[in-house]
C-alpha positions in Angstrom: 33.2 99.1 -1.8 33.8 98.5 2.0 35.8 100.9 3.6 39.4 101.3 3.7 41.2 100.5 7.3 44.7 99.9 8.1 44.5 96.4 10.0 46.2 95.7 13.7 49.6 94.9 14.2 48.5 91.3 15.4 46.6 90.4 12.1 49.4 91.9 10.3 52.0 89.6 12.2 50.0 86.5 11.7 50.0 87.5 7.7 53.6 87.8 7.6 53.5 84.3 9.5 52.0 82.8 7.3 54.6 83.4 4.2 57.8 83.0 6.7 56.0 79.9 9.0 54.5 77.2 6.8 54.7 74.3 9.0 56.5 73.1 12.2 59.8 72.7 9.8 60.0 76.3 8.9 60.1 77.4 12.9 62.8 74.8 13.3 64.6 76.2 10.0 64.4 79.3 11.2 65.7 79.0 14.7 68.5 76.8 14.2 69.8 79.5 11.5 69.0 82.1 14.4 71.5 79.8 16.8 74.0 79.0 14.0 74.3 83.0 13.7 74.6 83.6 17.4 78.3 80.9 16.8 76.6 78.2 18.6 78.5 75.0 18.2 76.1 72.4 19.3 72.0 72.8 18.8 69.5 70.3 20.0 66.2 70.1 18.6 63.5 68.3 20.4 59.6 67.6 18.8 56.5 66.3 20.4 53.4 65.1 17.8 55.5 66.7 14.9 56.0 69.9 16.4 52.1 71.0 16.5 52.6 70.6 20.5 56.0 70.9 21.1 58.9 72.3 19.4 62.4 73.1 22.1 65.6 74.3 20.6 68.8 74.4 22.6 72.0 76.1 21.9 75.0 77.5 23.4 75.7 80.4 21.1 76.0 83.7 22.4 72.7 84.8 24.0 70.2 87.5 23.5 71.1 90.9 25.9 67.7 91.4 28.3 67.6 94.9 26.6 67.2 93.2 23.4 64.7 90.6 24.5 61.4 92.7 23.7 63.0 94.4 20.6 64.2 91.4 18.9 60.3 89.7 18.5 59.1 93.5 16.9 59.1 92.8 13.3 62.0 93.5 11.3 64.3 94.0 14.2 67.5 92.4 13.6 71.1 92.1 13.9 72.2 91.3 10.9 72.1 94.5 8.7 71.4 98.2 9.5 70.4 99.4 5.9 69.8 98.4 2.2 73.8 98.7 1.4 74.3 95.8 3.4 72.0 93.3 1.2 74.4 93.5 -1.2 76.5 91.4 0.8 74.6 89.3 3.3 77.0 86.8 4.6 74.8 85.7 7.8 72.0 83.1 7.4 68.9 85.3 8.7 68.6 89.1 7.8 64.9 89.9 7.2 64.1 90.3 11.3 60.3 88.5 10.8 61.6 85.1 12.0 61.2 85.7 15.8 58.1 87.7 15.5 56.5 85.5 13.3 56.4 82.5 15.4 55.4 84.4 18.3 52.5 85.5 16.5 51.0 81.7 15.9 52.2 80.1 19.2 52.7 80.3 22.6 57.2 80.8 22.8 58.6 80.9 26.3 62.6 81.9 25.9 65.1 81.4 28.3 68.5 83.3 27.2 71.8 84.5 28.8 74.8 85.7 27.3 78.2 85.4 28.3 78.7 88.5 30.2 75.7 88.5 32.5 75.2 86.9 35.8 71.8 85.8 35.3 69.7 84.6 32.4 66.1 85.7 31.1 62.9 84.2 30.7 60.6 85.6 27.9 56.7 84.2 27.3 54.9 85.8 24.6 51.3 84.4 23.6 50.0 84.8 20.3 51.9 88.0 19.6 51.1 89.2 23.3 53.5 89.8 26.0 53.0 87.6 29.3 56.0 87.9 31.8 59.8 88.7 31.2 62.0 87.8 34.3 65.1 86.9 35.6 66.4 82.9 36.0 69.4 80.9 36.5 70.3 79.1 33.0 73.4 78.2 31.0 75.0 80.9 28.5 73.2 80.3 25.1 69.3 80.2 24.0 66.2 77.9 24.4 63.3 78.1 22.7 59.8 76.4 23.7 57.3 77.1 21.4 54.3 75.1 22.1 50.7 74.1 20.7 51.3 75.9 17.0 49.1 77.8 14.9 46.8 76.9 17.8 45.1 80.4 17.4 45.3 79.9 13.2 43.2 76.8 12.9 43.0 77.0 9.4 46.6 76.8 8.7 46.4 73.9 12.0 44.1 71.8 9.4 46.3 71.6 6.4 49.2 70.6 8.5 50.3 66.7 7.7 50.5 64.0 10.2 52.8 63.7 12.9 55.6 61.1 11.0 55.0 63.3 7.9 55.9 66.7 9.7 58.2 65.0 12.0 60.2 63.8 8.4 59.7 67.1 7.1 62.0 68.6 10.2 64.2 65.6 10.1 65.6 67.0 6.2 65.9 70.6 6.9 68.0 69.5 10.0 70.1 67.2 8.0 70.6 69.6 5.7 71.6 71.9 8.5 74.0 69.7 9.7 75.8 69.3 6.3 75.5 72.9 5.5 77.7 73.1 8.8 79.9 70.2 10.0 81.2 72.5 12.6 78.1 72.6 14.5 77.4 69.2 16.4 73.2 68.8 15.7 71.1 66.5 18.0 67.3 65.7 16.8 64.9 64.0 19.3 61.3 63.3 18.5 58.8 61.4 20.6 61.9 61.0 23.0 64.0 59.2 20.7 67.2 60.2 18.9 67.2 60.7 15.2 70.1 62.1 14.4 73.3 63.1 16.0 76.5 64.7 14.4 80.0 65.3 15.6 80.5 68.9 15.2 84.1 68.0 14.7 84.3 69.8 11.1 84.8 66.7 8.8 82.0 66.6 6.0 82.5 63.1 5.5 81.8 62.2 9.2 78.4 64.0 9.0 77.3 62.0 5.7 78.0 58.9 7.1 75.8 60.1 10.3 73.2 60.7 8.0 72.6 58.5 4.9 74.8 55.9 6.3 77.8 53.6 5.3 77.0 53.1 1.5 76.9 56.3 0.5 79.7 57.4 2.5 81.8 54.7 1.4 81.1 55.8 -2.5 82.3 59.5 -2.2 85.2 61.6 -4.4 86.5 64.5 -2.7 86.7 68.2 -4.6 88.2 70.7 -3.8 88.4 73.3 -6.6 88.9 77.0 -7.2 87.4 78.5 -9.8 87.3 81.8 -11.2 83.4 82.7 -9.8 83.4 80.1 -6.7 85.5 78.0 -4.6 83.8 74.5 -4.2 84.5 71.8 -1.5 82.8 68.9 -0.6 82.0 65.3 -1.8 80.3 63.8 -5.4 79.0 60.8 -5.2 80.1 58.0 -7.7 77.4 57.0 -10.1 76.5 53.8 -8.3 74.6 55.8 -5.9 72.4 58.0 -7.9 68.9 58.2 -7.1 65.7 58.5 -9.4 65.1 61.9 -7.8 67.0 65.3 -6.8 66.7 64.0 -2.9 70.3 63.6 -2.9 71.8 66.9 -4.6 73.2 69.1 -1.7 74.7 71.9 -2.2 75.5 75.2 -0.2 76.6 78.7 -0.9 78.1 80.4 1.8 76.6 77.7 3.9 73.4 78.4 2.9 71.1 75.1 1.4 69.1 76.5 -1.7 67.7 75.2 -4.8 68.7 76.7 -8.0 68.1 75.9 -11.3 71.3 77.0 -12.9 73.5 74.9 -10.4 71.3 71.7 -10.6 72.0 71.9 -14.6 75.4 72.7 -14.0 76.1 69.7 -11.6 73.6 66.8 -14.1 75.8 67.9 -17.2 78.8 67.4 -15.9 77.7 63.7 -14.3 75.6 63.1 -17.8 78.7 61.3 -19.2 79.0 58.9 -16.1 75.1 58.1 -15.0 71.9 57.0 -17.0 69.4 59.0 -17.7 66.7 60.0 -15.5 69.1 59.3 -12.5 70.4 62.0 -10.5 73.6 62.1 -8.2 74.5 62.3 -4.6 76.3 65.5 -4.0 77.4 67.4 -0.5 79.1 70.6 -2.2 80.1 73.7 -0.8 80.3 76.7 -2.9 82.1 79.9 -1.8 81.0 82.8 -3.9 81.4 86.4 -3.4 78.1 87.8 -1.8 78.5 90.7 -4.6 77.1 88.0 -7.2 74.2 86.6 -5.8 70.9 87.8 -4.5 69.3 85.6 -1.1 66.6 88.5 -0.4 64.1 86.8 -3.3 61.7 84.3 -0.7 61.1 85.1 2.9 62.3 80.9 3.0 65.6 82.2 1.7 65.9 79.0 0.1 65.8 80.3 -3.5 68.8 82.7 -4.7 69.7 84.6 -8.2 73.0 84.7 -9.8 74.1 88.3 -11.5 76.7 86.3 -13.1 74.3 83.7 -14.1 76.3 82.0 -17.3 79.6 82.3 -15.3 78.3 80.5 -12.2 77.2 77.6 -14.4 80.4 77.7 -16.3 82.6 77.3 -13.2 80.2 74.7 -11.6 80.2 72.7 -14.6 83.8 72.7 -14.8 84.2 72.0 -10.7 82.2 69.1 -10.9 83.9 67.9 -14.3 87.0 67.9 -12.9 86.3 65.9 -10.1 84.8 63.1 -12.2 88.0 63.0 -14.4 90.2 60.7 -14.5 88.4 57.9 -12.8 88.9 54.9 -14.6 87.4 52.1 -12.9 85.2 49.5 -14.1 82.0 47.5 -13.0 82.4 44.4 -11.1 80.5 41.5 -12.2 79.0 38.7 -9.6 77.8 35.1 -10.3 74.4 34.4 -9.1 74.8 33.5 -4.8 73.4 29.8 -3.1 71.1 32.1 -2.2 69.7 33.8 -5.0 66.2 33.2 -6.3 65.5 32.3 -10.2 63.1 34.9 -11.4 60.4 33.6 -14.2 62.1 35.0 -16.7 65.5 32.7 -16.7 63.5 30.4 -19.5 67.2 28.8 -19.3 66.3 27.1 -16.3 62.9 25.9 -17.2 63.9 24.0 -19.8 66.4 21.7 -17.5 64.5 21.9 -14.0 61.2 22.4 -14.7 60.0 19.9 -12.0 62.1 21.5 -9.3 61.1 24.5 -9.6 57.6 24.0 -9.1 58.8 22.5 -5.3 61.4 25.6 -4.5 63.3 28.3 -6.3 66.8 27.0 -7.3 69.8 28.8 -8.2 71.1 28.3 -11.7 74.7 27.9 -11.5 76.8 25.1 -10.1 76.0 21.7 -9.0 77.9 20.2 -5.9 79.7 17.1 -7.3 78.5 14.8 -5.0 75.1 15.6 -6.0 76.0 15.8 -9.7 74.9 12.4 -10.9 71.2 11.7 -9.9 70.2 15.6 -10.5 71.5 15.1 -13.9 69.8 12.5 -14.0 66.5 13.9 -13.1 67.1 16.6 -15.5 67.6 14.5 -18.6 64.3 12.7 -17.6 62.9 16.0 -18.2 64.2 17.0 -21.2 61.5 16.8 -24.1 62.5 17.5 -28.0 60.2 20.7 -28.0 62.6 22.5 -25.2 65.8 20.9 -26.4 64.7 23.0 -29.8 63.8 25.6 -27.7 67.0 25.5 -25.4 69.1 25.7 -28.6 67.2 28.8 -29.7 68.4 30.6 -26.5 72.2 29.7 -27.2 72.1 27.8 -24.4 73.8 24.8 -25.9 76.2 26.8 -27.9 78.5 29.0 -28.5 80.9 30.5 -30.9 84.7 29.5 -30.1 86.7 32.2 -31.1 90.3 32.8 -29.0 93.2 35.8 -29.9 96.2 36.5 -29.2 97.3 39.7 -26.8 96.0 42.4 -28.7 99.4 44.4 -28.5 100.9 41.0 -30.9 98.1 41.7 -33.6 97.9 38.4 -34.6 94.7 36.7 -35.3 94.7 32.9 -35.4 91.3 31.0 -36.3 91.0 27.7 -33.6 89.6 24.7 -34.6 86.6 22.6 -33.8 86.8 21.8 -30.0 86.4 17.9 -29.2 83.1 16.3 -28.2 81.5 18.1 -24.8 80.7 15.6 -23.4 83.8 13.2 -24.0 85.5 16.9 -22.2 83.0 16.7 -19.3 83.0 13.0 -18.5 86.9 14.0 -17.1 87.7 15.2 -14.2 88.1 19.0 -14.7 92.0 19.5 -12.3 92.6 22.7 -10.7 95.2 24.5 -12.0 97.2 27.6 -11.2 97.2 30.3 -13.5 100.5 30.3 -14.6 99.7 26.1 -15.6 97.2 27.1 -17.5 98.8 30.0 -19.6 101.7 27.2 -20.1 99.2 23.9 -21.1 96.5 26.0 -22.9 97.7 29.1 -24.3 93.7 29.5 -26.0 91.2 29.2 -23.8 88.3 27.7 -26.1 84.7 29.2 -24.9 82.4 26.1 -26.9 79.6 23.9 -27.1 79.0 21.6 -29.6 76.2 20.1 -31.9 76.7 16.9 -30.1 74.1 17.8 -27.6 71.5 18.0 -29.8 71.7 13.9 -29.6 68.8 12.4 -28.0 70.6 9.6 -26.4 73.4 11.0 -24.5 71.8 13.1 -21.1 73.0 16.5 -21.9 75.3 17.9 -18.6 73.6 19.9 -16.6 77.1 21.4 -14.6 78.3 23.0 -18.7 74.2 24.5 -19.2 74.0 25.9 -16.3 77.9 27.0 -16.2 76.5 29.0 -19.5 73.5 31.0 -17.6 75.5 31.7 -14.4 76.1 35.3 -14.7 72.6 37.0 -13.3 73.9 40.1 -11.6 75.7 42.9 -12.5 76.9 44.8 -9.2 77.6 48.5 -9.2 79.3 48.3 -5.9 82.4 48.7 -7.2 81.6 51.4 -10.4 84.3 53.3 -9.0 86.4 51.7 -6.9 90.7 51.3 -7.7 90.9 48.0 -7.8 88.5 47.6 -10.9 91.3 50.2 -12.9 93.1 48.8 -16.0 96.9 50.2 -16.0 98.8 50.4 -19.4 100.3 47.7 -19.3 97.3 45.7 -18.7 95.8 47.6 -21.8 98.3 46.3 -23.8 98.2 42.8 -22.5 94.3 42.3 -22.9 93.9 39.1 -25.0 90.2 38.7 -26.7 89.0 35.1 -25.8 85.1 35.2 -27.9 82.2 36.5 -28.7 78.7 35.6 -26.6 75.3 36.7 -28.2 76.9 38.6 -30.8 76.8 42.0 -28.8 79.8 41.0 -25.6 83.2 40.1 -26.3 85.3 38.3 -23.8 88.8 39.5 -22.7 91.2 38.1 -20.3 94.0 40.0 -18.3 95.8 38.3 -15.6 93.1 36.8 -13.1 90.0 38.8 -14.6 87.5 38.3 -17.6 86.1 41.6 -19.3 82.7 41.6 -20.9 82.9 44.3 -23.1 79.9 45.8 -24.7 80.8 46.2 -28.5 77.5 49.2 -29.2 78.7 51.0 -26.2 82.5 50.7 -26.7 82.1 52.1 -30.2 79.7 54.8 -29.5 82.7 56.0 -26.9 85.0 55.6 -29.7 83.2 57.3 -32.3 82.3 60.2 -29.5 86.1 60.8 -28.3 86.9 60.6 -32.1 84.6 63.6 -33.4 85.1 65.3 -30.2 88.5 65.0 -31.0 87.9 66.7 -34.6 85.9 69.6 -33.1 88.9 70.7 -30.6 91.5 70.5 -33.8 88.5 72.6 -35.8 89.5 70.3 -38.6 86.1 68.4 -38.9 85.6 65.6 -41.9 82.6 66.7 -44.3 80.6 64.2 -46.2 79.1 66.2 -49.2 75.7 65.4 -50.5 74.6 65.8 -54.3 72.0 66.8 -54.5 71.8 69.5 -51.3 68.6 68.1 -48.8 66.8 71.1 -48.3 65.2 71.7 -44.5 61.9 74.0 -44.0 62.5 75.2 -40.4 60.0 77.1 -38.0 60.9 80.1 -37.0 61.8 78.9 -33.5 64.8 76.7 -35.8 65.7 79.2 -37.5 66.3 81.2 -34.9 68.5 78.6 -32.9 70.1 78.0 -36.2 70.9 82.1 -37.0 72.7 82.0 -33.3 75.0 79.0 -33.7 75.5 78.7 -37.1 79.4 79.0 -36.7 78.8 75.7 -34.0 77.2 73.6 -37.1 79.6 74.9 -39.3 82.1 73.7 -36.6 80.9 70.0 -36.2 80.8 69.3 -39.9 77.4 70.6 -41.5 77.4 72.6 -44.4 74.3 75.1 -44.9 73.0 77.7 -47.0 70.2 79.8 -46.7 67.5 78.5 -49.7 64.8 81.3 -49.4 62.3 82.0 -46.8 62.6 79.6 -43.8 64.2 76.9 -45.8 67.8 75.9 -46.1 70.1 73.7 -48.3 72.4 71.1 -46.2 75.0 70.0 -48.6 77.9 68.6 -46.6 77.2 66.6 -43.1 80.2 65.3 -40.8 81.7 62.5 -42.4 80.6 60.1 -40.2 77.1 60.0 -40.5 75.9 58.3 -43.2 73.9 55.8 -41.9 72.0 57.8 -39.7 68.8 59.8 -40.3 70.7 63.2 -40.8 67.6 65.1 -41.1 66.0 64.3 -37.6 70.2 64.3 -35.8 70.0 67.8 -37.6 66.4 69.1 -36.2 67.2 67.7 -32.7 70.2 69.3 -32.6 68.7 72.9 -33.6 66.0 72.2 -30.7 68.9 71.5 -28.0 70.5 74.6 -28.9 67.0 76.6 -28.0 66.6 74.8 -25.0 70.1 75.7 -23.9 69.9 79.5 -24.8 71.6 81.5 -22.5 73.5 79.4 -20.5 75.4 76.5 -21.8 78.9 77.0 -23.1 79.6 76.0 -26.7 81.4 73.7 -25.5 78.6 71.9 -23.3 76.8 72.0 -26.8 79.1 70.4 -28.6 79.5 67.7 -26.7 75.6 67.0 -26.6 75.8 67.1 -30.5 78.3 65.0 -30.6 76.6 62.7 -28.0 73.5 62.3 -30.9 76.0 61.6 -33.4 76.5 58.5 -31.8 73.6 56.5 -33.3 75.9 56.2 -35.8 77.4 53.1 -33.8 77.5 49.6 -34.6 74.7 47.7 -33.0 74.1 44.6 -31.0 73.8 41.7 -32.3 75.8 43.5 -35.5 78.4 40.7 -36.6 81.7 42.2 -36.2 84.7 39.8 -37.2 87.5 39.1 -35.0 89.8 41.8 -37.1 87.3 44.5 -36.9 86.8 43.5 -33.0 90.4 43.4 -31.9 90.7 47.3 -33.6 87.7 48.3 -31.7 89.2 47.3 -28.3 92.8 48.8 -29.5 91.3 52.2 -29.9 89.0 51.6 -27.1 91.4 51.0 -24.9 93.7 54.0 -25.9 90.9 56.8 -24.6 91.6 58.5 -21.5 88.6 57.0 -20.0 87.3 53.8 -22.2 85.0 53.0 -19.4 81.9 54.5 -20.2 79.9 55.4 -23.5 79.0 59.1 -23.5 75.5 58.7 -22.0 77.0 56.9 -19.2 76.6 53.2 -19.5 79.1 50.9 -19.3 81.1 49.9 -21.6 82.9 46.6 -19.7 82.3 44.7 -16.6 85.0 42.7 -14.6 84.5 39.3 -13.4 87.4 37.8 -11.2 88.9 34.1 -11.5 88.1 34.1 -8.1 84.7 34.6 -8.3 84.5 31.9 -11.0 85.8 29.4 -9.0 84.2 29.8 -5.7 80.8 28.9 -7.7 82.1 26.2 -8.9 83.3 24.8 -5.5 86.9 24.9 -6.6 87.0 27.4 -3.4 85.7 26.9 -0.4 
């Protein structure tokens, strides 16, 4: 065994370099902490090849003393803390005094520093750990940096770095986060002589965001401000319509420090799980306050991992911040007709069947036809029309459709219509314009038909009603959240059910808007809010089974079972221990019948081990209750038009009807507008 040495303070340095100093982006992270900590107010960051030649940070904080210059690049010298008490309650960004030192050891710095007080300012050059020259200069109060030529005396670490964009990206992110971490500060980033990114300083969160990700996601923001019992949070959520399929977006702070924990990114995805598909993740820009007391920053020389003392609080009063912020906002998708524009993918078979020769030539919209183009393209498309796709066609439901019309659902009544006349007598007229109030008075039932008449070979079936009937292309999420898409009370009540369309959306009407609603996710929401409902009273409605179905668990099941057993008890499920690892299920919440109870009851037993630990009974419940939901009428399920109307009655009575529990959905909005700009009625 070689001997044992103790190693130089140089190789020690470059050691500790290389856990604090991965890349270019951890010397910028670090100094740009360093200056937020001295109360700068505006930091400039400039980068040449990605920072492998040139990294220079400006700032106008307070300076470094010249008696401090040498002592400050020793290792672990710092201003920040004077002994172990005061890592209990680190409140500044940097504490560990390995920052400074640690660059200096991989790269040749040169510093130029005054503070407030002193006539003249210093310059520092340092080589590779080595001290060259420390002398007086004339410079602004605050600090520059120049580090230059990095880890050009580590050319191992030099290899694995990235290439310049990459590295240069890598910088870009930590800044941004920076910048949102501190709106106070105003942040300039130049690379390759060319602006990046510039911020305000001015304070306002909002101003930042929009600086940085741009007008879309700043334009689709809900303010929170909340205080809880563990932590105060401020900040922005962003509506579902801008979620991402990655974590990119969640930003969140404590004590204006960027980390990534696990606890608060569950915290903040169960509380959006009602409003957003899965697999999608939110935009957020949250500030939490929390006392230093709780939390624990001294884990990673990065300092960008933390741990909780008060784990299962912090998630409780995250949860319930970000909750709260989502509440309440009843808004609705907007729906938009396919553009002039808009290309007709391969997969609108509508469209074949009645333009097939066009299409070959150029991609045309399906939609409206100008009128004084109507006749010879109709023309053209009758030509086309062979018995095999007319049988095909009316496979799709292109050529028809059920006419089913109702009353205001507040006047209950239910009235059957009758056959609507011959489409093509209908369409040979010339449609008027009328205002809404005509129409209500001439036609209080808007008919939504087609008839068996254009199965007839010898009429030319009329291309403006088939390609009416596969307008719609686009949903647009624009909108997901925005006030103009909310349905007051009285509109609730005033909602009039006009039909049916692929036996899965029902049509309603309110005012100068259609509603597709869908009827699976509308009464998965209403089953949901009713059992939820059940499970706050405690007065849940058991189904019991003769005989008992008895369950072999593994011990993992058994064990998740042991610890909530008074939460199954609680939803509805009756069980009894039957000997060993199996047990007797003899009562199930009422309304599961027609589900596979056995696998709803497995799954659920497995959720409650995953969620050991931290989740609230409460979150549990509700994810129970979220499975209990295959319980729901289908698409494609007939409903009839009783069963229907009761469906959007109760629907429409929740405190937010807008979306089924795993976030779909459940309507979209179309305007009359809309409607009649595609068909040229507006111009």
């Amino acid at each position: 065994m070689p001997k044992i040495h103790v190693l130089d303070q140089n190789t020690i340095n470059q050691i500790a370099a290389g856990e604090v100093i991965e890349r270019p982006m951890a010397v910028v992270k670090e100094l740009v902490e360093n200056a937020i900590d001295a109360q700068a107010n505006a930091i400039t960051v400039e980068v040449k090849d990605g920072g492998k030649e040139l990294i220079r940070i400006t700032d106008n904080g307070t300076g470094i003393a010249k008696e401090d210059i040498v002592l400050a690049f020793t290792p672990h010298a710092t201003s920040k803390i004077k002994g172990v008490e005061d890592l209990l309650g680190v409140s500044s960004l940097g504490f560990r005094g390995e920052a400074l030192a640690s660059v200096a050891a991989v790269s040749q710095l040169e510093m130029v520093t005054k503070t407030k007080e002193a006539l003249m300012g210093n310059r520092y050059v340092i080589q590779g750990g080595e001290e060259k020259t420390l002398e007086a200069v004339g410079c602004p109060e605050g600090t520059t940096f120049l580090i230059h030529n990095l880890f050009y005396n580590t050319p191992a670490r030099l290899k694995f770095l990235k290439s310049s964009p990459t590295e240069t990206s890598y910088i870009s992110t930590v800044l941004e986060r920076l910048a949102l971490s501190h709106p106070e500060v105003a942040f300039r980033f130049i690379a390759q002589n060319q602006t990046k990114l510039s911020t305000p300083g001015n304070g306002k969160l909002k101003d930042v965001i929009y600086h940085i990700y741009g007008r879309d996601i700043a334009s689709n923001l809900l303010e929170v401000h909340r205080e809880e019992v563990f932590c105060e949070v401020e900040g922005f959520l962003g509506k579902p319509v801008i979620s991402r399929g990655n974590r990119n977006y969640m930003n969140y702070f404590i004590n204006g420090r960027f980390i990534q924990s696990k606890v608060i990114h569950r915290a903040i995805e169960e509380a959006y799980a009602p409003y957003s598909m899965q697999h999608r993740y939110p935009f957020t820009a949250l500030h939490f306050t929390i006392d230093p007391a709780y939390i624990d920053v001294n884990v990673h020389p990065q300092k960008m991992e933390i741990r909780f003392t008060r784990e299962k609080e912090i998630f409780q009063s995250v949860f319930h911040a970000v909750s709260e912020g989502l509440k309440q906002r009843e808004f609705i998708p907007e729906v938009s007709l396919v553009t002039e524009k808009s290309k007709v993918s391969n997969s609108e078979r509508g469209a074949e069947f009645f333009e097939k020769k066009r299409r070959q030539e150029e991609k045309v919209q399906v939609g409206v036809i100008a009128a004084d183009e109507r006749g010879s393209k109709q023309n053209a498309i009758g030509a086309d029309l062979t018995e095999r796709e007319k049988k095909e066609a009316e496979q799709l439901g292109i050529m028809h459709a059920q006419k089913i019309v109702s009353e205001p659902i507040s006047q209950q009544s239910v009235e059957k219509s009758e056959s609507v006349p011959n489409l093509q007598a209908v369409l040979r007229e010339e449609a008027p314009v009328y205002s809404a109030e005509q129409r209500s008075k001439d036609d209080p039932q808007v008919s939504v038909t087609a008839t068996e008449s254009e199965k007839q070979t010898d009429e030319k079936p009329q291309a403006p009603a088939v390609e009416a009937a596969a307008t719609i292309e686009n949903v647009k999420q624009a909108s997901m959240f925005e006030e103009q898409g909310a349905l007051e009370d009285q509109a609730l009540r005033e909602l009039r059910i006009v039909g049916q369309v692929f036996q899965t959306y029902w049509i309603l009407q309110y005012e100068d808007a259609m509603y597709l609603v869908d009827q699976h996710a509308a009464h998965e929401k209403v089953l949901y809010e009713r059992f939820m409902k059940q499970l706050q009273e405690k007065q849940p409605m058991i189904q019991m089974m003769q005989p008992p179905m008895i369950l072999s668990l593994s011990m993992q099941e058994e064990q998740a079972l042991k610890e909530h057993q008074e939460l199954f008890r609680e939803l509805g499920f009756e069980i009894e221990s039957f000997g060993g690892r199996e047990y007797a299920i003899s009562g199930i919440p009422a309304h599961l019948p027609s589900i596979e109870v056995q696998a709803l009851f497995v799954e659920a037993l497995a959720l409650c081990g995953r969620q050991r630990g931290v989740d609230t009974p409460e979150i549990l419940l509700d994810k129970i209750a979220s499975m209990s939901c295959k319980a729901a009428v289908k698409g494609n399920n007939e409903l009839d038009f009783r069963q229907a109307e009761e469906l959007m009655r109760e629907l429409m009575s929740l405190d937010n009807p807008y979306h089924c529990p795993h976030g779909r959905p459940t309507m979209i909005r179309m305007t009359k507008r809309e409607l009649e700009k595609k068909f040229k009625r507006i111009v």
